[in-house]
C-alpha positions as CSV (number, residue, x, y, z in Angstrom):
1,X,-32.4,-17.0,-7.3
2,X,-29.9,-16.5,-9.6
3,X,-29.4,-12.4,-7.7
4,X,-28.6,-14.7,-5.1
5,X,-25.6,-16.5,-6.4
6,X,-24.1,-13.3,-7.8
7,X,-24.6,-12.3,-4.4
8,X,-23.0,-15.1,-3.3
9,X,-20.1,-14.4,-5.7
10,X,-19.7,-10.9,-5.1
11,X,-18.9,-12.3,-1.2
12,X,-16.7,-15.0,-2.3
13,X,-14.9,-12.5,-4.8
14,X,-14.8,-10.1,-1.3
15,X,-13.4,-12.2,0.6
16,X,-10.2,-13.4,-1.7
17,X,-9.3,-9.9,-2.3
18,X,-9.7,-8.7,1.4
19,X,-7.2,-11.8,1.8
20,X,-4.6,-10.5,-0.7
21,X,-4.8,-7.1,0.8
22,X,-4.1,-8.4,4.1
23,X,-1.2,-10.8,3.0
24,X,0.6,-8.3,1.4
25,X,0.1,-5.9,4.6
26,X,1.7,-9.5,6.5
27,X,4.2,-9.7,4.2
28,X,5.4,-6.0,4.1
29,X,5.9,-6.2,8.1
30,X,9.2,-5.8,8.3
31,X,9.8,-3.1,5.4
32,X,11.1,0.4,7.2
33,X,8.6,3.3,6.2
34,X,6.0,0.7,4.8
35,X,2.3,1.9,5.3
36,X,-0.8,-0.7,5.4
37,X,-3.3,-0.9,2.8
38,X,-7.2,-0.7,4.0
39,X,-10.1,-2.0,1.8
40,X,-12.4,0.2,0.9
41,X,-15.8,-1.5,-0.1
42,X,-18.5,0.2,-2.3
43,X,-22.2,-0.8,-3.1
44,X,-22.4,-2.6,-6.2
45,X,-23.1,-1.2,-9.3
46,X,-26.6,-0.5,-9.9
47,X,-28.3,-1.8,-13.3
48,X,-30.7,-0.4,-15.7
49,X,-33.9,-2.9,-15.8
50,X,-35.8,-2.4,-19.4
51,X,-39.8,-2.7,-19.0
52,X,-42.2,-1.8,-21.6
53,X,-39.6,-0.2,-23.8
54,X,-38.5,2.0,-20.7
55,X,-35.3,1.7,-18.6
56,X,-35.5,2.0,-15.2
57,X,-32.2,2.4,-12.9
58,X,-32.7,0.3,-9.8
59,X,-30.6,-1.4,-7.5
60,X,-30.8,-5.4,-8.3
61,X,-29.5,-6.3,-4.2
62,X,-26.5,-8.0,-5.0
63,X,-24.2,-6.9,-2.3
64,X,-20.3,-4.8,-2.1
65,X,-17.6,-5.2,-3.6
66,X,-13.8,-4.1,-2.7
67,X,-13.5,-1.1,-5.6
68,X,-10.0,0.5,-4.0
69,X,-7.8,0.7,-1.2
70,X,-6.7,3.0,0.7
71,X,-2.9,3.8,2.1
72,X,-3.0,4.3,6.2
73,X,-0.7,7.0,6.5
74,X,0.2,6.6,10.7
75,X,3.3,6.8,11.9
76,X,5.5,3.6,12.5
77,X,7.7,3.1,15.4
78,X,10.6,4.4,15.6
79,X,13.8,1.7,15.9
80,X,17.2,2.5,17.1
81,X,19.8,2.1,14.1
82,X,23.1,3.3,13.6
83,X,24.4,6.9,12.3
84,X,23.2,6.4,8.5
85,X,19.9,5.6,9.6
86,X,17.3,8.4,9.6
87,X,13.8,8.7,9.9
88,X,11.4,11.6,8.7
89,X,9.6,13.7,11.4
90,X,6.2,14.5,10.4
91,X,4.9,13.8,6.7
92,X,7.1,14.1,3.8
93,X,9.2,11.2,1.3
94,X,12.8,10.8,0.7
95,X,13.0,11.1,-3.3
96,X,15.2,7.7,-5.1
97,X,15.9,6.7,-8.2
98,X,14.2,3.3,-9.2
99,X,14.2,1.7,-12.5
100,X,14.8,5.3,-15.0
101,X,11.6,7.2,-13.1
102,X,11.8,9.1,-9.5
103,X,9.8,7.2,-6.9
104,X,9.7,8.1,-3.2
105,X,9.7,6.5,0.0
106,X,10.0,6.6,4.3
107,X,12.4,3.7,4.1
108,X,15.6,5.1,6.3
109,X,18.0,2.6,6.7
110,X,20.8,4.1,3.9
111,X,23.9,2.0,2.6
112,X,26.5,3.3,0.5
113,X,26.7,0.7,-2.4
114,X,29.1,-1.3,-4.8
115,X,29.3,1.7,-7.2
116,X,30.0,4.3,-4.5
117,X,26.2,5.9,-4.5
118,X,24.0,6.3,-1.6
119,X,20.9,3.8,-1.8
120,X,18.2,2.8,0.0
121,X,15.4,0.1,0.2
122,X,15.5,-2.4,-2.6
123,X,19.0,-1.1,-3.7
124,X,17.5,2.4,-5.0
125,X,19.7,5.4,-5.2
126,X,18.8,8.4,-2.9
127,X,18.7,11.7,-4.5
128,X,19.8,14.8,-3.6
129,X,18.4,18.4,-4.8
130,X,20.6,18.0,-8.1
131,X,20.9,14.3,-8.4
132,X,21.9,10.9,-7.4
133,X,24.7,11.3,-4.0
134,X,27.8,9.8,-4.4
135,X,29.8,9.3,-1.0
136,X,33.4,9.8,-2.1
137,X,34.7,9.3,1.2
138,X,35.3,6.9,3.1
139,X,34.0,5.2,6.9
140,X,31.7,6.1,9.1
141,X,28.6,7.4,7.1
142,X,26.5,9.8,9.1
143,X,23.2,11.6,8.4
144,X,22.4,14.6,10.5
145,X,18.7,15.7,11.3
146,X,18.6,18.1,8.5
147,X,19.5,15.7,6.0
148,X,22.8,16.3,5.6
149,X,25.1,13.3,4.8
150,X,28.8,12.8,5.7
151,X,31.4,10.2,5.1
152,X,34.5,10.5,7.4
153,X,33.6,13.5,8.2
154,X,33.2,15.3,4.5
155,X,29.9,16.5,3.4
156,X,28.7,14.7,0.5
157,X,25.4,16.2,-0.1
158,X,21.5,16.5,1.1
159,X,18.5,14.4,1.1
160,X,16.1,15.7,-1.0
161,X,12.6,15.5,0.9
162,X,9.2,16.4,-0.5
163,X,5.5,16.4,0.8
164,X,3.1,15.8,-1.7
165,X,0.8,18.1,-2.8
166,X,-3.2,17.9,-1.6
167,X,-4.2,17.3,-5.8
168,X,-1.5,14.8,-5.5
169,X,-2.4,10.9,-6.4
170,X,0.4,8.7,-4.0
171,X,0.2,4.8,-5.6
172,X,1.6,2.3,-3.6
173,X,4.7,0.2,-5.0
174,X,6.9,-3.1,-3.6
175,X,9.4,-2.7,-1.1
176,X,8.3,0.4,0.8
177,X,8.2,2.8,-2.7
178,X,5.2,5.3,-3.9
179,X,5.2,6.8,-7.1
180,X,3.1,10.4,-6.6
181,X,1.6,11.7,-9.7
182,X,1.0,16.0,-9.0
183,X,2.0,18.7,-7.6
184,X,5.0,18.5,-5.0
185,X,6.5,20.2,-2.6
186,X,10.5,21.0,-1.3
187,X,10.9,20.4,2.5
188,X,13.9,21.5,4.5
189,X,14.3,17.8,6.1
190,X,13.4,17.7,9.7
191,X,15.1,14.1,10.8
192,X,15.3,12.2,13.8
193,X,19.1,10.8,13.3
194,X,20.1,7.4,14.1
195,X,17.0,6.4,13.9
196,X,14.2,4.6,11.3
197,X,10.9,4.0,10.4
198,X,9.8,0.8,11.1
199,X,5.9,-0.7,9.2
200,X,2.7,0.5,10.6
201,X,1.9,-2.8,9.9
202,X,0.6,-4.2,13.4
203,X,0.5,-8.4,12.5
204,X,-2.0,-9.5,15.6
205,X,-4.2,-7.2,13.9
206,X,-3.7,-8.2,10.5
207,X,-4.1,-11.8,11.5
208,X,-7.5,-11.1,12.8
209,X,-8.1,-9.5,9.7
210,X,-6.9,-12.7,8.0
211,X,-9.0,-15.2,9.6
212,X,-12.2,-12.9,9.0
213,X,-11.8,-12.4,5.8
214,X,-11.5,-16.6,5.7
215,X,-14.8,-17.1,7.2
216,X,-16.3,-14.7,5.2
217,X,-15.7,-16.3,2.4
218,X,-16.5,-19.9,3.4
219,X,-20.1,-18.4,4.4
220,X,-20.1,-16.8,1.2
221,X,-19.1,-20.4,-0.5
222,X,-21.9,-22.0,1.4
223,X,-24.7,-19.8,0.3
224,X,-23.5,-20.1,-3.4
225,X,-23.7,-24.1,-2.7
226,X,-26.9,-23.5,-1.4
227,X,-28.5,-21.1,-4.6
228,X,-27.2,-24.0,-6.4
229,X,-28.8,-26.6,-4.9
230,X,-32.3,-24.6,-5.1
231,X,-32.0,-23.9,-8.8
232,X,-31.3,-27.4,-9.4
233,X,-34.4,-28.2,-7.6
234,X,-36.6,-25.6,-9.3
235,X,-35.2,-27.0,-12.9
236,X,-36.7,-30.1,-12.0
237,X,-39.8,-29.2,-10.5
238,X,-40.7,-27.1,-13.5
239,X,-39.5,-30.3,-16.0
240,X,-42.6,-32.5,-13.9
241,X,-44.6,-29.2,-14.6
């Protein structure tokens, strides 16, 4: 009886995390170059059961769990922008600078900002192969397909783009970033210009996603109500005992 309620827990604490992972998938909809998380359940860890001074590994039945997620890598559509927009053909991040560290990301919609650098995303500066870019001159700001960037015509330097490695670890950030832990590699950018990277993030789908992981968890909350209800019952049929 009590397996049963941590059963019944194990579903409800399903449930609420398959319900975060879809509202931040909702939530990221609109973010260029953003890529979905999927849950990824696993059987629940097994237990050692101690008889007669010997341990005995078994599995005690009490259902998944959500153990990690997992980054679906497809390809967005791609949305008609103006001539600093570009978006990355095939696999492969632009490399920014974000809060002292290098993080990468497929977001393509680039702005020159207040302090004269090229950025991206949340405000991140795009690197080059030796640095931050600083546009020096002035209006219109165009990006070619091979990642070349020009302000009024001037070159003012090159994307950097990099593919990780297949030992590399990609972790999923806010806003569209990944910080990649391993080995990667240069690309010579291959870019389809005037053009971005919209989400993968399909919301119909999500949405579904959303109101099953809801009714999973009120059946979940229902069994636990009803393991409850029969342990109260046994307490008190083994107090008339």
């Amino acid at each position: 009886m009590i397996r049963g309620i941590y059963t019944a827990a194990n579903g409800l604490l399903q449930a609420s995390q398959l319900q975060d992972i879809t509202a931040h998938n909702l939530a990221n909809q609109l973010t260029p170059g953003f890529k979905r998380s999927l849950p990824a359940s696993g059987v629940y860890p097994w237990h050692y059961l101690r008889l007669g001074g010997t341990s005995f590994l078994m599995g005690m039945g009490t259902g998944s769990l959500l153990d990690k997620t997992a980054l679906d890598w497809s390809q967005g559509t791609w949305q008609e922008g103006g001539s600093a927009d570009a978006a990355i053909l095939g696999e492969g991040f632009f490399a920014v600078e974000a809060g002292g560290e290098t993080l990468y990301t497929r977001a393509g919609r680039f702005t020159v900002g207040a302090d004269g650098y090229l950025q991206v995303g949340a405000g991140w500066r795009v690197l080059g192969p030796v640095g931050p870019i600083q546009v020096k001159g002035a209006e219109p700001l165009e990006i070619n397909s091979q990642g070349e960037v020009y302000a009024a015509g001037a070159r003012q330097g090159l994307l950097r783009v990099v593919v990780p490695g297949r030992e590399a670890v990609v972790e999923a950030l806010e806003n569209g970033a990944y910080r990649i832990q391993g080995p990667l590699q240069e690309k010579t950018p291959a870019l389809l210009s005037g053009y971005w990277e919209s989400s993968n993030v399909d919301p119909v789908r999500e949405m579904s996603q959303l109101l099953l992981a809801a009714r999973a968890y009120e059946g979940s909350r229902q069994v636990l109500k009803a393991q409850d209800e029969a342990l109260q019952q046994a307490s008190r049929d083994v107090g008339r005992v």
